[in-house]
C-alpha positions as CSV (number, residue, x, y, z in Angstrom):
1,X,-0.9,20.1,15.8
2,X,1.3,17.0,16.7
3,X,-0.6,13.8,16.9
4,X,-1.6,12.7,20.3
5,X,0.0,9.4,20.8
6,X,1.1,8.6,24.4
7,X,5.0,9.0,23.8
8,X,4.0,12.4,21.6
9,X,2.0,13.6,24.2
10,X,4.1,12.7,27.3
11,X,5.0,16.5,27.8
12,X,2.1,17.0,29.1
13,X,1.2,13.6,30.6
14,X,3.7,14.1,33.7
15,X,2.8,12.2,37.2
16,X,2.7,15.0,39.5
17,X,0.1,13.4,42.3
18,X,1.0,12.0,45.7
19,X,-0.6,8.3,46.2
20,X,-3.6,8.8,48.6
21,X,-5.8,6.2,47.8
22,X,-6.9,3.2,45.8
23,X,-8.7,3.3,42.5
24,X,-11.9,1.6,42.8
25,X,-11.8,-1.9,40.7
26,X,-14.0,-1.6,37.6
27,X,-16.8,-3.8,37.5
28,X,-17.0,-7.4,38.7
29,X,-15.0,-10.5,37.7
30,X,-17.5,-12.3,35.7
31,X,-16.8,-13.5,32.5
32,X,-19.5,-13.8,29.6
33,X,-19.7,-17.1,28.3
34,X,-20.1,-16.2,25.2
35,X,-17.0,-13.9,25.3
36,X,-14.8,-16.5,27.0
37,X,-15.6,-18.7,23.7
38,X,-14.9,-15.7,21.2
39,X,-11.9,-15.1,22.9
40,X,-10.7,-19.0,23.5
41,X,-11.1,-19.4,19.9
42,X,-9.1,-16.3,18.9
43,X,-6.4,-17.3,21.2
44,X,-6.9,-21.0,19.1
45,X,-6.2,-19.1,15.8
46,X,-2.7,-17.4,17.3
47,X,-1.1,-20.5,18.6
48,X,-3.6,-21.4,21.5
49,X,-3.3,-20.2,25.1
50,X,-0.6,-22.3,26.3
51,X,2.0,-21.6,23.8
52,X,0.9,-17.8,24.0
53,X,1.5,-18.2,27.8
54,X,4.8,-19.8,27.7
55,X,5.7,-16.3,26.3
56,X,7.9,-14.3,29.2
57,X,9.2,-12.4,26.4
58,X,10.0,-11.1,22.9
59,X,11.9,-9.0,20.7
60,X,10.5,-7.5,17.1
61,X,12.1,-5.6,14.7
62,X,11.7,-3.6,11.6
63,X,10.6,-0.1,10.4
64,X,8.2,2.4,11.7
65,X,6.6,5.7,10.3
66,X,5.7,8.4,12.5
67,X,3.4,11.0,11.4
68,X,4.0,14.4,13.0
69,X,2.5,17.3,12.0
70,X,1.3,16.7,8.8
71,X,5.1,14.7,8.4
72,X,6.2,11.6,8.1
73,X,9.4,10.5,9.8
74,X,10.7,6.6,9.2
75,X,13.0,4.8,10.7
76,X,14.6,1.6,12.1
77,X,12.5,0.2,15.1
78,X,13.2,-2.7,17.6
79,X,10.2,-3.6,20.0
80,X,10.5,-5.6,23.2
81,X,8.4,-7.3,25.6
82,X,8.3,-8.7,29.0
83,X,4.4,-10.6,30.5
84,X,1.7,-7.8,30.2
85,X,3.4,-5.2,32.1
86,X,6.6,-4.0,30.3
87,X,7.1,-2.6,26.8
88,X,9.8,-0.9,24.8
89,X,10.0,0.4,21.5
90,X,13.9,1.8,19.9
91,X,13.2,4.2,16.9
92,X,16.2,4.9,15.1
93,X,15.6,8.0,13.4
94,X,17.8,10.4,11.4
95,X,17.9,12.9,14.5
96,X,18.9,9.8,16.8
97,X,17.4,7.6,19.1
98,X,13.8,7.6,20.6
99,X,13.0,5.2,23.3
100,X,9.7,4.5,25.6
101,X,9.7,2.4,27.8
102,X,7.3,1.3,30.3
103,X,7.7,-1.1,33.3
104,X,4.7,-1.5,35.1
105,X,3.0,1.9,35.5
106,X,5.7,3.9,35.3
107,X,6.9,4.9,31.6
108,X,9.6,7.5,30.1
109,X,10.0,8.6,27.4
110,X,13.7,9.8,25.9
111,X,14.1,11.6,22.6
112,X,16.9,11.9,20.7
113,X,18.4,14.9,22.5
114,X,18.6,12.9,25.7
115,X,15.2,14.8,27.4
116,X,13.2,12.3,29.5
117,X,9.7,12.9,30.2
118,X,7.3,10.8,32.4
119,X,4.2,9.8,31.6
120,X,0.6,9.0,33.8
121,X,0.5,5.9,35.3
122,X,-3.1,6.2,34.4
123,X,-2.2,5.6,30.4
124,X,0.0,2.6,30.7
125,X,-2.5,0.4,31.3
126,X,-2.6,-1.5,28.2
127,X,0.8,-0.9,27.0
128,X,2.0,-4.3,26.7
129,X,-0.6,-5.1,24.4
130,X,0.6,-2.9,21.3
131,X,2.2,-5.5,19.2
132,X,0.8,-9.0,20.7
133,X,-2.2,-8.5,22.2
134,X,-2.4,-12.4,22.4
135,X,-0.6,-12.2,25.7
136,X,-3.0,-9.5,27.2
137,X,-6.1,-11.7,26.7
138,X,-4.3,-14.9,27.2
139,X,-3.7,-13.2,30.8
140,X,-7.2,-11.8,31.4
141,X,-8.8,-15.1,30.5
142,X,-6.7,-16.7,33.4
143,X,-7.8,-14.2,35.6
144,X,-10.2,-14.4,37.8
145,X,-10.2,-10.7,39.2
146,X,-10.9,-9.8,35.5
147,X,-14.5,-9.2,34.1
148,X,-15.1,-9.7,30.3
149,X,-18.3,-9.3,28.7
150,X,-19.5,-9.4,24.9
151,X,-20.7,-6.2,23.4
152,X,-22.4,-7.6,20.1
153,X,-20.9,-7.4,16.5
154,X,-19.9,-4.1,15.3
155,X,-18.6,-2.3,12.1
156,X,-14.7,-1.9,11.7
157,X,-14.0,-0.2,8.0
158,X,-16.6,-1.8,6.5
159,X,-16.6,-5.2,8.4
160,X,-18.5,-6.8,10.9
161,X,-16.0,-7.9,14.4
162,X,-17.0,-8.9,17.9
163,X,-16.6,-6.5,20.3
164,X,-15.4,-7.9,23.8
165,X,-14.9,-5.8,26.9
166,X,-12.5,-6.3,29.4
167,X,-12.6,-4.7,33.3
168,X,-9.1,-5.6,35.3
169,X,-9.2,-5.5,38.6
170,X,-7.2,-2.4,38.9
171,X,-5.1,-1.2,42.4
172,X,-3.0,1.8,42.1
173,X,-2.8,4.4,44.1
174,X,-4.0,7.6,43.4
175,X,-5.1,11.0,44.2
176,X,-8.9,10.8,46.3
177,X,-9.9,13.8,43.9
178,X,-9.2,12.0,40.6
179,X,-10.9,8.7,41.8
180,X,-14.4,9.2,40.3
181,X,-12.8,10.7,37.0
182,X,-11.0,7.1,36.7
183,X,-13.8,4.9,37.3
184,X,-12.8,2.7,34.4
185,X,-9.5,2.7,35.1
186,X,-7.6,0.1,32.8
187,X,-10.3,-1.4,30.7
188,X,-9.8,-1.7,27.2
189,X,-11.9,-3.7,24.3
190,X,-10.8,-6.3,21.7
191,X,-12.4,-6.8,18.1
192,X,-12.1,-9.9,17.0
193,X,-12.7,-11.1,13.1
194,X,-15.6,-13.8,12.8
195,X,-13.3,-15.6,9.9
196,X,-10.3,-15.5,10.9
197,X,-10.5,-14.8,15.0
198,X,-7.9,-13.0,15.6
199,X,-7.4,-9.8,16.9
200,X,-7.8,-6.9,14.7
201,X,-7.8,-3.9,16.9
202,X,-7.5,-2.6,20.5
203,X,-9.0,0.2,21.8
204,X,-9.3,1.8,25.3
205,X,-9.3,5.6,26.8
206,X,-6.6,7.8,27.3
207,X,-6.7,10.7,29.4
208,X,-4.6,14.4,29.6
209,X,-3.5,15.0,32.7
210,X,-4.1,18.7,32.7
211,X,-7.7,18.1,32.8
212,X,-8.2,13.9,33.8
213,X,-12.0,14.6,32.4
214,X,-10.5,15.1,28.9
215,X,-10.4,11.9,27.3
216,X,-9.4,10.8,23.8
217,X,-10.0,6.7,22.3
218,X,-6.4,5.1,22.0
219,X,-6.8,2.9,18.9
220,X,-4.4,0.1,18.1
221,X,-5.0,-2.1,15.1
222,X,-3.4,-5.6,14.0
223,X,-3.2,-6.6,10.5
224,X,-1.0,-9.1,8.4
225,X,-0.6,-12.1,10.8
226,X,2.3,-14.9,10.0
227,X,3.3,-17.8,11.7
228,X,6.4,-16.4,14.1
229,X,7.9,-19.9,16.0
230,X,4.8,-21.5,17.9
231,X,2.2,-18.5,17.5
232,X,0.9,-16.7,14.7
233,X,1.2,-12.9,15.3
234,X,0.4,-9.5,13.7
235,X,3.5,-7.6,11.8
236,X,1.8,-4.7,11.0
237,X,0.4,-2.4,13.9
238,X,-1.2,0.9,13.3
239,X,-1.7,3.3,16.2
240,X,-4.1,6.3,16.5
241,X,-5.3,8.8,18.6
242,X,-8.5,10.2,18.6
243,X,-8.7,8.9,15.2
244,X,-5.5,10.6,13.8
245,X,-3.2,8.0,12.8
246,X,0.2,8.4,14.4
247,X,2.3,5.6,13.6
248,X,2.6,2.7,12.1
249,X,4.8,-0.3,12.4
250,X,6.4,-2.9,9.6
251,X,7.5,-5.9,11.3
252,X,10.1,-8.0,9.8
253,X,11.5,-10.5,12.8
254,X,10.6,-11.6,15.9
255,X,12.2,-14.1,18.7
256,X,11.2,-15.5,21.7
257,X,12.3,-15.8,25.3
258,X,15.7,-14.4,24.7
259,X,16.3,-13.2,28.6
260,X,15.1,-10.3,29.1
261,X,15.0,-8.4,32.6
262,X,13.2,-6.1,34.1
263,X,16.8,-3.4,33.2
264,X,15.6,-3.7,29.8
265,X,12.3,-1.9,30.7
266,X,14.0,0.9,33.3
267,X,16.7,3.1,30.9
């Protein structure tokens, strides 16, 4: 079976519903203190919030691995950014190039043999969080629409993290019959090391659109943090899906507000 990350799965994640309402918002826009310090502090250990926020945008490169039915496929990768909304990732590959993009909550995804396949608006809620999630929580602290609450320590491989939940205040339209089925609609949790604080993983719900009740947990994690210009950010990112690792990223170089428009994010 191929693993089930978003862009692998986008054959079968296709928008096919008409807007006819508004996803209920999830929650209400308090924010834990204790969280809020967990979370200032982590954002401390990256750079601090106002050099994380002076980020409009950023470009990362180096190698990726996919792992596709029981294979491994490497290549090239280039991985770009724009605020908390739009992401892009290049993967040069022997069989050509793959692209996803997402700008705002619409994605596409184009494999090498020049296909394009949509994918659910309802699974591009966290995208731009898959290589800096600094800019994500930098965001949701800001934000007063968004609740964030602490969920106690937990175990992550062995190690004790703090667990903080975030619920956006969501509005997209969607389909009256698949309202109560996305009653969590764009939240997502952060673990944070007690050490270090920073970020270590990401996870959130991701849903098939064949059957919106059939949910998987979208895990992203963070590991081997260097200093890159006036933040300290995570070069390797590991993605899985329902606990099946299905990529993973080596990160060699990454630059700062080099220009980049919203055509970046549209192909």
């Amino acid at each position: 079976m191929r693993p089930i990350w978003i862009p692998s799965i986008l054959a079968f994640l296709l928008t096919t519903a008409t807007a006819q309402t508004t996803a209920p918002t999830s929650g209400h826009a308090t924010k834990d203190p204790q969280a809020v310090t967990i979370l200032n502090a982590s954002l401390n250990a990256s750079g601090g919030l106002a050099a994380i926020s002076s980020i409009q945008d950023f470009t990362e490169t180096g190698n990726i691995t996919y792992y596709w039915a029981g294979e491994q496929v490497q290549g090239s990768v280039t991985v770009r950014g724009m605020g908390v909304n739009n992401f892009r990732v290049d993967s040069s590959l022997s069989s050509g190039t793959r692209t996803w993009a997402v700008s705002g909550y619409g994605g596409v995804l184009i494999t090498p043999d020049g296909q394009r396949h949509g994918s659910a608006f309802y699974n591009l809620m966290t995208a731009g969080s898959m290589t800096l999630p600094q800019i994500r929580v930098a965001a949701a602290v800001s934000d007063t629409s968004t609740a964030i609450s602490y969920a106690g320590l937990v175990t992550v491989h062995g190690q004790q993290v703090y667990q903080i939940h975030f619920s956006p205040s969501v509005s997209v339209p969607v389909p009256a019959n698949t309202i109560s089925s996305l009653s969590n609609l764009g939240s997502f949790d952060v673990y944070i090391d007690p050490t270090t604080s920073l970020i270590v993983r990401l996870t959130e719900t991701v849903r098939s659109e064949s059957d919106i009740r059939v949910t998987y947990e979208h895990e992203i994690e963070f590991t081997n943090y260097q200093p890159a210009g006036t933040v300290t950010a995570p070069l390797t990112i590991t993605e899985k899906i329902a606990g099946q690792e299905t990529w993973s990223m080596a990160l060699s170089e990454m630059t700062f507000n080099s220009g980049l428009t919203s055509a970046t994010f549209t192909p």
